[in-house]
KOLSE-159022 format. One line per field, with one value per residue (C-alpha): residue in one letter; x, z, y; residue number from 0. Coordinates in steps of 0.1 Angstrom, whole numbers, always signed. Last residue first. Layout:
BEGIN
code [A  ...]
u [X  ...]
w [Z  ...]
v [Y  ...]
pos [NUM  ...]
***
This chain:
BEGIN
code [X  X  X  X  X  X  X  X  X  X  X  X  X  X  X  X  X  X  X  X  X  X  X  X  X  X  X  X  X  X  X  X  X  X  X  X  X  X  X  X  X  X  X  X  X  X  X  X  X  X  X  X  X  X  X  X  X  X  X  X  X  X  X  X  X  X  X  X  X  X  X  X  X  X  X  X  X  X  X  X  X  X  X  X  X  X  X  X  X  X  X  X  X  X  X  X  X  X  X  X  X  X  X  X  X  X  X  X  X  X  X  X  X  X  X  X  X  X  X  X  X  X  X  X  X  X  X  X  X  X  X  X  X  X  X  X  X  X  X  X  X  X  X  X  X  X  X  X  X  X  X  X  X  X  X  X  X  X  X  X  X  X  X  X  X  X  X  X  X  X  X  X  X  X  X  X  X  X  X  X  X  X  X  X  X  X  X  X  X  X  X  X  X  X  X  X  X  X  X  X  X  X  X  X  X  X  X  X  X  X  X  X  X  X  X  X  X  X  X  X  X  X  X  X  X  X  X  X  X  X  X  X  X  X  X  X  X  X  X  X  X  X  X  X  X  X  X  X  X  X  X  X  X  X  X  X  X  X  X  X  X  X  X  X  X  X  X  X  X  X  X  X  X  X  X  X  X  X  X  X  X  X  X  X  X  X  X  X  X  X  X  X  X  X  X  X  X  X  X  X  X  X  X  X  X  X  X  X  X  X  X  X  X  X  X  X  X  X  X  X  X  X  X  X  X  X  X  X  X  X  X  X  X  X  X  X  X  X  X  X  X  X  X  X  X  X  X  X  X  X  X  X  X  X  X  X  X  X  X  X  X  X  X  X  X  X  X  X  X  X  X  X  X  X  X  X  X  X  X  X  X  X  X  X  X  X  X  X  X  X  X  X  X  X  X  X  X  X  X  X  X  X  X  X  X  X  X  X  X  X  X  X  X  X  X  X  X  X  X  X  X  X  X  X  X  X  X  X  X  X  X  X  X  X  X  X  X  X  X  X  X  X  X  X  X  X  X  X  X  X  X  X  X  X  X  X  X  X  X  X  X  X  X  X  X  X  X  X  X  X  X  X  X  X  X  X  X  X  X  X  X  X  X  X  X  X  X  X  X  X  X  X  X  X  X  X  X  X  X  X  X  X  X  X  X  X  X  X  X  X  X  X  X  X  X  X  X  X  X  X  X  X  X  X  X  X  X  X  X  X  X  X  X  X  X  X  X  X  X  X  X  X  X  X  X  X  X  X  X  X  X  X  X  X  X  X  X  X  X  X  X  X  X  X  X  X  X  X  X  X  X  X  X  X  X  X  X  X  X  X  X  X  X  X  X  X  X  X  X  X  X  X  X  X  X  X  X  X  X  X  X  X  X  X  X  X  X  X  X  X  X  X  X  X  X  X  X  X  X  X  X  X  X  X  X  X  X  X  X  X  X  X]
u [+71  +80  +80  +62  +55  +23  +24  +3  +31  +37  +38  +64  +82  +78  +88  +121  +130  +125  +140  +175  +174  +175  +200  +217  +217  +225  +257  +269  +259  +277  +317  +307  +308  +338  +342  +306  +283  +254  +261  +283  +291  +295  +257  +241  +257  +248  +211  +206  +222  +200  +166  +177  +180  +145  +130  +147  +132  +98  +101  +106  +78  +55  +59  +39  +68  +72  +60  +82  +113  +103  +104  +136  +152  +140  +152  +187  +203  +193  +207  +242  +237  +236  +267  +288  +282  +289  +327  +335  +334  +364  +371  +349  +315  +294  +257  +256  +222  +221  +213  +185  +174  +198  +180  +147  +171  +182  +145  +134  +161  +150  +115  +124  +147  +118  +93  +115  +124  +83  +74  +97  +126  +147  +150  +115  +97  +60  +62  +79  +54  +24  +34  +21  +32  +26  +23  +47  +34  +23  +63  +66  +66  +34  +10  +32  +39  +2  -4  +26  +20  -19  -5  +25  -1  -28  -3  +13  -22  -34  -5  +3  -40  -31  -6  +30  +45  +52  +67  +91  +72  +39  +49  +55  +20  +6  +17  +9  -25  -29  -17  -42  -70  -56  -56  -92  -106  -86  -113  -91  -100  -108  -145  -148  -162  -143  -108  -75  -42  -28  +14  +38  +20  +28  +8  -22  -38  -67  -75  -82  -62  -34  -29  -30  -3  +20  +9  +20  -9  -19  -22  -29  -9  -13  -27  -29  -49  -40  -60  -45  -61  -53  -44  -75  -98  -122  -88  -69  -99  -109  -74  -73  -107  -95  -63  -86  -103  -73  -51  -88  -66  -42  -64  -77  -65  -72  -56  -72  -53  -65  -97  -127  -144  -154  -164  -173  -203  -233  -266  -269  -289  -313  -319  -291  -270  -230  -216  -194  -175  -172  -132  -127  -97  -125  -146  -181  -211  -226  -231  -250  -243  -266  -241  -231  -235  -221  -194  -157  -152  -122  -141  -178  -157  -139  -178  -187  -160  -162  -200  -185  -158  -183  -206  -236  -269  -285  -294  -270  -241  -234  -195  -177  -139  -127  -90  -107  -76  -52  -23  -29  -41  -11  -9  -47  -65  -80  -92  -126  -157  -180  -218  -232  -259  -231  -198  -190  -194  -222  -240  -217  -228  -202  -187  -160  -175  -180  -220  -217  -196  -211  -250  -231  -219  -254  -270  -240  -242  -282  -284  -303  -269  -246  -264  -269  -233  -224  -196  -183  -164  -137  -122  -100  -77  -56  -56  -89  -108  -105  -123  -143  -150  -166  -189  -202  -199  -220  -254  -250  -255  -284  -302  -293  -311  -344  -344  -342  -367  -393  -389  -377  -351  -349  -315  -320  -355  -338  -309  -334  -358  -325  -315  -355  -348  -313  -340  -350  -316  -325  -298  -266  -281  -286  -247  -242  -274  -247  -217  -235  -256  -231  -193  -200  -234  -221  -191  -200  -228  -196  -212  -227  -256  -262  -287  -313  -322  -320  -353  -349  -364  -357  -328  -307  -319  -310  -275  -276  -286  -254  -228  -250  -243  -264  -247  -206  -191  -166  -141  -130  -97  -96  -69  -51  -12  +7  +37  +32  -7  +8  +27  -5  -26  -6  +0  -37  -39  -15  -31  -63  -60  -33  -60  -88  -61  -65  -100  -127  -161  -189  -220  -211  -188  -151  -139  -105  -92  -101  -72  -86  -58  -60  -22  +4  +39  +64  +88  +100  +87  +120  +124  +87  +76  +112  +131  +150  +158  +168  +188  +210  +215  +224  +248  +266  +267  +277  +302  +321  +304  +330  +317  +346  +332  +343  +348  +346  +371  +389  +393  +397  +394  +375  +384  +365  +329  +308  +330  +345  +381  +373  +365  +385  +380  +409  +429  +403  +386  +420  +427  +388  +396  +427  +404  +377  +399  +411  +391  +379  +334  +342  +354  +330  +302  +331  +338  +307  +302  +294  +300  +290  +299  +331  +346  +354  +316  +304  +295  +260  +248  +255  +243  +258  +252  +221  +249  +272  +308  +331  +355  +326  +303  +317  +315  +281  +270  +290  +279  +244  +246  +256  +229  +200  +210  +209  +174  +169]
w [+157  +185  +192  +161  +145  +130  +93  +81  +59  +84  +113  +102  +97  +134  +146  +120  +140  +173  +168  +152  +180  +204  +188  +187  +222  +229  +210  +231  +260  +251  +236  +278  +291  +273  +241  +230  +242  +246  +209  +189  +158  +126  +122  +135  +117  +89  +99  +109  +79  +60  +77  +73  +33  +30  +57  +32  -3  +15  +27  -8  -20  +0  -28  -28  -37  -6  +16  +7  +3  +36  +51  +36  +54  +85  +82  +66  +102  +111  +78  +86  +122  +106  +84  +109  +133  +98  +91  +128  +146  +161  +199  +231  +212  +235  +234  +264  +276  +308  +308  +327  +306  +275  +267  +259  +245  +213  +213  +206  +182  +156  +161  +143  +124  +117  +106  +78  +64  +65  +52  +15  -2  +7  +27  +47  +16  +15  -10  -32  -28  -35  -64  -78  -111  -98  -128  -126  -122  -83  -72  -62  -24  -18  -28  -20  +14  +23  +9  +32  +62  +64  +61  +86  +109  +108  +111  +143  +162  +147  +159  +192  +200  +185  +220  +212  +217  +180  +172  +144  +125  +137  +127  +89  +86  +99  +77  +44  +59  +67  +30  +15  +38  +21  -10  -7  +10  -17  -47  -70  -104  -136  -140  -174  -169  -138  -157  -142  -163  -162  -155  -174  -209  -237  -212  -211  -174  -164  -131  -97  -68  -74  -111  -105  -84  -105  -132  -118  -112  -120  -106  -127  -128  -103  -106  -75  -91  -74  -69  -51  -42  -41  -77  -84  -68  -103  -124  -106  -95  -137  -141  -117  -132  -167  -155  -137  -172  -192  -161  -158  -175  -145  -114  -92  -57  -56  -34  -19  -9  +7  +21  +25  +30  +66  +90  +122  +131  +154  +135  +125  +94  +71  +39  +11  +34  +37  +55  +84  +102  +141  +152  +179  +154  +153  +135  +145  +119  +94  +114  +92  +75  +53  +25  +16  -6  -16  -39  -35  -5  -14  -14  -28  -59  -63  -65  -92  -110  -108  -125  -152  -157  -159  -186  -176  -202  -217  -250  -267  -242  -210  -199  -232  -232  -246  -264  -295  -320  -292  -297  -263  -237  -215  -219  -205  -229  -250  -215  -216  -201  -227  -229  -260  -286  -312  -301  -341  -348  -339  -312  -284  -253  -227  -195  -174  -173  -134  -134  -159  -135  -105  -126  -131  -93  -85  -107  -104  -70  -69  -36  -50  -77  -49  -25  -54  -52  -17  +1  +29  +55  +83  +65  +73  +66  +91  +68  +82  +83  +45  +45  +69  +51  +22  +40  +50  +14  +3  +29  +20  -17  -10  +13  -13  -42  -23  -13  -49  -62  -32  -46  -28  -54  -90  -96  -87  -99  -132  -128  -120  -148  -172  -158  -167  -202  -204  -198  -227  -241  -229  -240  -243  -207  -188  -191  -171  -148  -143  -139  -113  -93  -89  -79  -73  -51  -37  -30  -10  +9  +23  +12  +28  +40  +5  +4  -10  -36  -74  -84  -119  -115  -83  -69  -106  -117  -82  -90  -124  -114  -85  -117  -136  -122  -92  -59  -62  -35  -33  +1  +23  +43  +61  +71  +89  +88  +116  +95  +107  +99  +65  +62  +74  +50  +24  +36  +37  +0  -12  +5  -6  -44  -39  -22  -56  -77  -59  -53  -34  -32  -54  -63  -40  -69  -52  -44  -26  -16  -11  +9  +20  +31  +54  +52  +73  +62  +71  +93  +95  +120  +117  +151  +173  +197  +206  +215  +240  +222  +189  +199  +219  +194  +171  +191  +204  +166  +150  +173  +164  +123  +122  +84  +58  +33  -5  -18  -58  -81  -95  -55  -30  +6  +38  +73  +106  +100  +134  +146  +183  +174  +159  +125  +100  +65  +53  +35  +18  +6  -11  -26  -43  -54  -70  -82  -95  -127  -118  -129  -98  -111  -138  -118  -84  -100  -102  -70  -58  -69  -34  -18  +14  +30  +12  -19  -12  -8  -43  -40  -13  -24  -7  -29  -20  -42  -19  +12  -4  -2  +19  +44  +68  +48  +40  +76  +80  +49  +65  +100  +87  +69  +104  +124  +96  +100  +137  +139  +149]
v [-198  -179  -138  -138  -98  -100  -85  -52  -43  -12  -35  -56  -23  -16  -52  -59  -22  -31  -67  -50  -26  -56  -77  -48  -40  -82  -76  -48  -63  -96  -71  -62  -95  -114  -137  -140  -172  -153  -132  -148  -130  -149  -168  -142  -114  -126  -136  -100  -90  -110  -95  -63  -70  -86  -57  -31  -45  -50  -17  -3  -24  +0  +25  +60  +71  +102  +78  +49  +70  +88  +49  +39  +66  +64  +27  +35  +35  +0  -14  +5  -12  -44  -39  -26  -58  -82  -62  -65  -33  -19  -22  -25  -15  +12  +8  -16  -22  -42  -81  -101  -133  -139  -170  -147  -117  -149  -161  -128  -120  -153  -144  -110  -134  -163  -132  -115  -151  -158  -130  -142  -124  -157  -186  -201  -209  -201  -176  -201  -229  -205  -191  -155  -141  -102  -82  -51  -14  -16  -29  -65  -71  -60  -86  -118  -99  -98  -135  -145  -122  -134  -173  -169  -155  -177  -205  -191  -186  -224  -239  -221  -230  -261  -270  -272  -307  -314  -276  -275  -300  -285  -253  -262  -283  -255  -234  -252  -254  -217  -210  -235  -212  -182  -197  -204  -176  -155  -167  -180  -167  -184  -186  -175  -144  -137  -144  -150  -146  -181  -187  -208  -207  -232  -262  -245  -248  -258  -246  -269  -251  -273  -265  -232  -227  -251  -228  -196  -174  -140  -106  -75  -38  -12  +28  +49  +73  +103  +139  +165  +197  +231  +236  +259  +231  +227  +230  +201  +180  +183  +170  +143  +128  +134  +111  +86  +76  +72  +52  +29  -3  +6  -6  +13  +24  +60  +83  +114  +141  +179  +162  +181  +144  +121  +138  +117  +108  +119  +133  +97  +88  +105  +91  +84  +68  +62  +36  +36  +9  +13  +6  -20  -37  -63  -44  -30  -29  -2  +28  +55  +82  +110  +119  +157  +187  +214  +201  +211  +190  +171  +138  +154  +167  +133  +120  +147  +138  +101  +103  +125  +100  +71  +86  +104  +90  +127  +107  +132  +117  +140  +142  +143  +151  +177  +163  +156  +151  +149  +180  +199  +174  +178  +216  +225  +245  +217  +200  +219  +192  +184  +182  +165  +167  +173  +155  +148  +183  +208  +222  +210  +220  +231  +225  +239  +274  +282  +280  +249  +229  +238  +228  +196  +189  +192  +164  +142  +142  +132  +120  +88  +82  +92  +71  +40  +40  +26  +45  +25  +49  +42  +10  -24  -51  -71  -97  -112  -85  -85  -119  -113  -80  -102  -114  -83  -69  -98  -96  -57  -62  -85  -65  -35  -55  -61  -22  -18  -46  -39  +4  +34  +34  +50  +42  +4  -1  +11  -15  -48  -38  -38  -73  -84  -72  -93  -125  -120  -132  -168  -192  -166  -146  -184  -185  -149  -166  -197  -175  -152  -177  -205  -188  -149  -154  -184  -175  -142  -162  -187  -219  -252  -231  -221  -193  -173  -204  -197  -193  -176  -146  -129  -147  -151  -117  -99  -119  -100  -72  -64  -76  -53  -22  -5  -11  +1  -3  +24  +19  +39  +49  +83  +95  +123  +117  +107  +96  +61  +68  +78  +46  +23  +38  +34  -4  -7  +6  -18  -51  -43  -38  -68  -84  -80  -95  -127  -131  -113  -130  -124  -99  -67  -53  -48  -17  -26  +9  +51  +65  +97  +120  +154  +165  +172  +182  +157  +150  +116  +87  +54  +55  +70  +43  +27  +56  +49  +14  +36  +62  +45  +20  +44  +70  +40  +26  +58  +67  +27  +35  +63  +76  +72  +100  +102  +143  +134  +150  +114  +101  +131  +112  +121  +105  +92  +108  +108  +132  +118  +124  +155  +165  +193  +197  +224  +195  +178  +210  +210  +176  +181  +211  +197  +168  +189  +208  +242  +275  +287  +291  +266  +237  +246  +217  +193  +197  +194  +156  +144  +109  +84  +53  +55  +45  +11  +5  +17  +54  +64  +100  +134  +165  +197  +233  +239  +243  +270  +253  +283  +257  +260  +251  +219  +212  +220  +195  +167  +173  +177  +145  +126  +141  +135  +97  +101  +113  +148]
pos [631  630  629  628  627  626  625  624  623  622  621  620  619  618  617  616  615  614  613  612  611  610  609  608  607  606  605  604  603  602  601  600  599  598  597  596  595  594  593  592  591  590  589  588  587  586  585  584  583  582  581  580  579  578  577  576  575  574  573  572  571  570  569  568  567  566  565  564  563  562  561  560  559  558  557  556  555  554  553  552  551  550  549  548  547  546  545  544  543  542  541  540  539  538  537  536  535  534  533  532  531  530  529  528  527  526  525  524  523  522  521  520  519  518  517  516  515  514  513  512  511  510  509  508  507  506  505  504  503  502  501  500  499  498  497  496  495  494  493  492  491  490  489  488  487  486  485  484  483  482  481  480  479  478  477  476  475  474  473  472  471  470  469  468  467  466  465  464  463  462  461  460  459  458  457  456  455  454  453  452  451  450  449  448  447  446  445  444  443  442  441  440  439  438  437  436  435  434  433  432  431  430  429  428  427  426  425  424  423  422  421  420  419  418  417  416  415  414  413  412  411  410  409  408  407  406  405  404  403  402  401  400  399  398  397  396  395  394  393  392  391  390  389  388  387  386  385  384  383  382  381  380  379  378  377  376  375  374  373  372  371  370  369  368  367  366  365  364  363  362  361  360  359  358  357  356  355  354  353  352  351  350  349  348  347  346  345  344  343  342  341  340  339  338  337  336  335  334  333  332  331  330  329  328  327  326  325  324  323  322  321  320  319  318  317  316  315  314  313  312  311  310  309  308  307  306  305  304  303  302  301  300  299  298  297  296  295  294  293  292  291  290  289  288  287  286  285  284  283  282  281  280  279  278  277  276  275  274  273  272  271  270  269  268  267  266  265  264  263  262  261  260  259  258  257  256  255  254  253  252  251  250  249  248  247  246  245  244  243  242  241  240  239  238  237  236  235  234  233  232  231  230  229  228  227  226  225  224  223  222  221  220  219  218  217  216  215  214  213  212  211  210  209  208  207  206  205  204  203  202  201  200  199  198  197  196  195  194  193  192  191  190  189  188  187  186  185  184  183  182  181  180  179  178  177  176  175  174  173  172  171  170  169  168  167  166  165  164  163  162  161  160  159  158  157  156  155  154  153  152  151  150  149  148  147  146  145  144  143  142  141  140  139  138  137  136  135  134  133  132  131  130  129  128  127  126  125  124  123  122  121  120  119  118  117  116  115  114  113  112  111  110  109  108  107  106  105  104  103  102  101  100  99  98  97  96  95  94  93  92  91  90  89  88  87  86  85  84  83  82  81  80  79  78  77  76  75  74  73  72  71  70  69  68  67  66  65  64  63  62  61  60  59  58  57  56  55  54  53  52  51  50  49  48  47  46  45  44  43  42  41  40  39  38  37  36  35  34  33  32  31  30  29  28  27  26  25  24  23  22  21  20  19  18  17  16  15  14  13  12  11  10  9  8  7  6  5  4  3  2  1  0]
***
């Protein structure tokens, strides 16, 4: 049991003791000079004895009993509440102990485990990713990263979807209008997105016969087995791959690719539909506005009771699947409700060691992992779907009797602050302080490109700080504070806000930034580096100064901070804690000596939680997908 846990079960045991039932207590944090912690019970026992909460209060007070070494040091009755002193001196030797013995697994709560896939990113194989494509990324990898924490099964993928028009149009661009099949001056991802997909997009409002040739391109698609299909997946493939350097390159990356056109060849939709009709979920409609049409039932369920056509169509009259049929039937394959699987193949090995899957639509490999019959998938797409992904969840809910859980991890837009903008190149209007980016009109920053103003910014930093250091430390240390700022940037706001994103600001070594939680993890290990030899000392001499007590409160609230991020869904919440550790650190820092403390043992002391403090700045690093610096 962690130590936090420790310290509430004393409480919660204690208060048993004197005859308070256990479920009826509820500990929360008061304003500091009302405690460390606080419960309300009394006022919940004021009808059952008849006496207003403060007398019981003054009289649970009285019977509460804790010894010398307790890890609570006294308990006052303030206006009916029961406010806890915690004895931080036991709690920091208990702590610090705790923590640097056991380095691997601090912070790991128990949870029940699951079988997750955490499906992310999902970017059309016709351009490079940009901005709001990362913070896709950069939320589902720290998902994955907190239920890996939590030793959860997953399996991360991502849906690239093959056969829409973004795909035809550059097909239409290399097949019919003689664009070149390369740029050597150009990453293959920008080219395709930058020149051959706005210009052929332009070529559609001067030539709209050329629209006919996109609609050859998507039929050849579904069909397959044809020179313009396998054409079109070359292409698609030639993309993706660069566009996994780029994901690679934040620490980014997958078990499974799912390409489209395989669920479309594989005929899903086909086989979950004759499920759906076999068990009653679907109808015809032979009259009404829907005639023609097959519907999934959702008037039964209470959240769509009231809507004026709460069924939703599946099939159109013309027999065309709409989206949310097609997502069904793939959310069906994930939690392995449909009878039927993917051929696989192996794509290409990452340079975490891991082999990258993708799925086929002819046979593959007899030897691969398995990748669906998941209990939770989470879906990283973007709010303006929320309509579409909630008839998705609720068809999983009824299809898998309540077995399964579907989530649409929904998140709002990026955008850029004008000063931002304006350096990387986009117009700006002058009435607005940030742009909203636009792949039609060519307004997006492709995330090569900031990341590779970052890694300038950064080195231009470390070299100050560093002259005589080689550029193998530069370029290392630069790479590193760029990845952790453009990661950071991307998680550090919660998913339902729009991220205004400035690249001055992030870059800033004071304040909610990665680089401030990366200089005080680098910060300890210079601080243990000077220290040379030392022996752990977990016990403080006297009484903890106010700056020592608030650090190791921070380091206790970490196991904490992490179930709240788990149980959320809300990686900002570690942003929030690693901002606030950080500070303390710094505090504490800068009013506590530590090599040049007043005797040996108050040093040891010191130098333990210097060391805790780096262990845990190190593991929640880790869980943003950030390097931890040991220089920089």
């Amino acid at each position: 049991m962690d130590v936090s846990s420790r310290i509430i079960n004393e409480i919660l045991d204690s208060l048993e003791k004197v005859g308070i039932k256990r479920e009826l207590i509820k500990l929360e944090k008061p304003r500091q000079e009302f405690g460390d912690l606080s419960t309300n019970v009394c006022f919940l026992l004021a009808k059952e004895f008849k006496k207003p909460p403060q007398q019981i209060a003054e009289e649970v007070v009285k019977k509460l009993e804790f010894s010398d070494d307790s890890f609570v040091e006294r308990v006052e009755a303030v206006a009916g509440y029961l406010n806890f002193f915690l004895n931080w001196k036991k709690i920091s030797e208990v702590l610090l102990s705790y923590i640097l013995k056991n380095e691997e697994t601090y912070g790991k709560v128990e949870v029940e485990k699951k079988r997750v896939m955490v499906e992310h990113t999902s970017v059309n194989p016709n351009k490079a990713l940009h901005i709001g494509h990362v913070r896709n990324a950069c939320l589902g990898d720290a998902l994955v990263r907190i239920l890996k924490f939590l030793d959860q099964d997953v399996v991360v993928a991502n849906y690239v979807d093959d056969t829409g028009n973004q795909v035809a149009d550059i097909v239409v661009g290399f097949k019919f209008l003689g664009f070149p099949l390369e740029k050597p001056e150009m990453k293959f991802d920008h080219y395709c997105g930058d020149e051959v997909y706005v210009k052929v997009n332009k070529m559609y409002k001067q030539n709209s016969e050329l629209l006919e040739k996109r609609k050859l391109v998507i039929k050849s698609i579904e069909e397959g087995k044809n020179e313009l299909a396998y054409f079109a997946k070359q292409i698609a493939e030639k993309v993706l791959k660069e566009q996994l350097k780029t994901l690679w390159r934040l620490n980014i990356f997958y078990d499974l690719i799912n390409w489209e056109s395989d669920i479309i060849h594989l005929k899903f939709w086909e086989k979950a539909f004759e499920m759906l009709k076999k068990e009653g979920y679907v109808y015809y409609a032979e009259e009404g506005p829907a005639k023609g049409c097959w519907l999934f039932k959702l008037s039964h369920l209470p959240e769509f009771k009231g809507l004026k056509n709460p069924d939703k169509i599946l099939v159109r009259s013309d027999g065309t699947v709409v989206y949310a049929g097609k997502d069904i039937a793939y959310a069906m394959w994930k939690h392995g409700l449909l009878d039927h699987d993917f051929f696989y193949k192996k794509l290409t090995n990452q340079p975490n060691g891991k082999i990258l899957w993708e799925t086929a639509s002819e046979e593959g490999e007899k030897d691969h992992p398995k990748f669906n019959g998941v209990d939770i998938s989470i879906n990283v797409i973007d709010v303006r779907q929320s309509y579409e992904q909630n008839v998705v969840a609720t068809a999983l809910k009824v299809i898998g009797k309540g077995k399964k859980q579907y989530i649409h991890y929904a998140y709002e837009v990026v955008s850029l602050s004008k000063k931002t903008a304006e350096k990387l190149g986009i117009e700006t209007d002058e009435s607005k302080q940030f742009v909203h980016m636009s792949g039609r009109k060519g307004w997006f920053v492709n995330a090569d490109a900031l990341l590779d103003a970052l890694f300038k910014k950064a080195y231009e930093e470390t070299k100050k700080r560093n002259p005589k250091e080689s550029e193998e430390f530069l370029n290392s240390v630069a790479e590193a504070i760029a990845v952790a700022t453009f990661r950071y940037e991307m998680l550090k706001v919660s998913p339902e806000k729009i991220i205004v994103f400035d690249m001055d600001d992030a870059l800033k070594m004071e304040g909610n930034t990665a680089s401030y939680l990366q200089y005080a993890h680098t910060r300890c290990c210079g601080i243990l580096r000077k220290a040379g030899e030392w022996k752990e000392n977990f016990k403080p001499t006297g009484m903890l100064s106010e700056k020592e007590r608030e650090l190791v409160r921070k380091l206790l609230e970490f196991p904490e901070v992490v179930k709240k991020a788990y149980e959320e869904l809300r990686p900002h919440h570690l942003c929030t804690y690693g901002f606030e550790l950080a500070t303390a650190f710094n505090e504490f820092y800068h009013t506590c000596p530590v090599l040049n403390a007043e005797d040996e043992s108050v040093k040891m002391f010191r130098l333990s939680l210097v060391k805790a403090t780096k262990i845990v700045l190190s593991k929640l690093l880790n869980l943003l997908g950030i390097k931890p610096l040991e220089r920089m």
